[in-house]
C-alpha positions as CSV (number, residue, x, y, z in Angstrom):
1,X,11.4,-53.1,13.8
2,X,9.8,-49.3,14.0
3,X,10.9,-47.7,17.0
4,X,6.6,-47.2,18.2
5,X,6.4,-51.0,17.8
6,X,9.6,-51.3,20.3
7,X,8.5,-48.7,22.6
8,X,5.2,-50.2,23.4
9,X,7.1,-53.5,23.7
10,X,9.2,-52.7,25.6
11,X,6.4,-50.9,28.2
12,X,4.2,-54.1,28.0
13,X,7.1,-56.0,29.1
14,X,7.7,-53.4,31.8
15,X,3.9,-53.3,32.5
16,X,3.8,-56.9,32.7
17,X,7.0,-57.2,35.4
18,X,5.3,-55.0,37.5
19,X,1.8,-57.0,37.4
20,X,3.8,-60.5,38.2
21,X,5.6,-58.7,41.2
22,X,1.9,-57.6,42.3
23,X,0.5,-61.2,41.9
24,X,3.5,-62.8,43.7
25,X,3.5,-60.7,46.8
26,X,-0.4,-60.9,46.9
27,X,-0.1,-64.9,46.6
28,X,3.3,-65.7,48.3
29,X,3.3,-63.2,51.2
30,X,1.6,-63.7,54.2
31,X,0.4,-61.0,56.9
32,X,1.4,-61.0,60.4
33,X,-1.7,-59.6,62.5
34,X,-0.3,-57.7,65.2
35,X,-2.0,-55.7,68.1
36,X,-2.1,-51.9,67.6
37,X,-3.0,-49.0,69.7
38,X,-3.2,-45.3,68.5
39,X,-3.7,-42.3,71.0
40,X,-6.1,-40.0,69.0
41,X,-6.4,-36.5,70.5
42,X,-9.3,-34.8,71.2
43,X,-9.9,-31.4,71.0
44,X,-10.2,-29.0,73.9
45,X,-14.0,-28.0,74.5
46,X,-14.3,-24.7,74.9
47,X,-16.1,-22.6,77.8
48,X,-18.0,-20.1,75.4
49,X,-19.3,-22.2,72.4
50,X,-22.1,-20.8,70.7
51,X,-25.2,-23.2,70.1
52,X,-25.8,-24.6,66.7
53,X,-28.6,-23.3,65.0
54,X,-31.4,-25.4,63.7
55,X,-32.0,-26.7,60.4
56,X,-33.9,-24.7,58.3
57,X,-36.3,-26.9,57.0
58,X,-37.8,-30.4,59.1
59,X,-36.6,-33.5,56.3
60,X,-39.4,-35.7,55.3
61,X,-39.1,-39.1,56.4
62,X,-38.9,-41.7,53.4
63,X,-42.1,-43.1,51.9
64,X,-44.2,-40.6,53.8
65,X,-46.0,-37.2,51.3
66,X,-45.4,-33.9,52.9
């Protein structure tokens, strides 16, 4: 057997292990919901921000001509 013919054998078979793996835990395992809280930081405002400027330009709402 050429060794390019039992290279990409062998990595179809090694391709194909990893798919069934994939399949069974998708299929066999099942998820435990579970309750979760995560404290998100928010940034300190500061005193002295400066104002955002304006858009340039007014956007045309859809469907309407300028």
């Amino acid at each position: 057997m050429p060794t390019l013919t039992r290279l990409l054998l062998i990595v179809a078979a090694i391709g194909l292990a990893i798919y069934a793996a994939m399949a069974a835990l998708v299929y066999l395992v099942q998820p435990v919901p579970q309750p979760m809280e995560v404290d998100v930081p928010l940034p300190q405002l500061r005193e002295t921000q400066a104002p955002a400027a304006p858009p340039t330009a007014p956007v045309p709402a859809p469907g309407t001509s300028p």
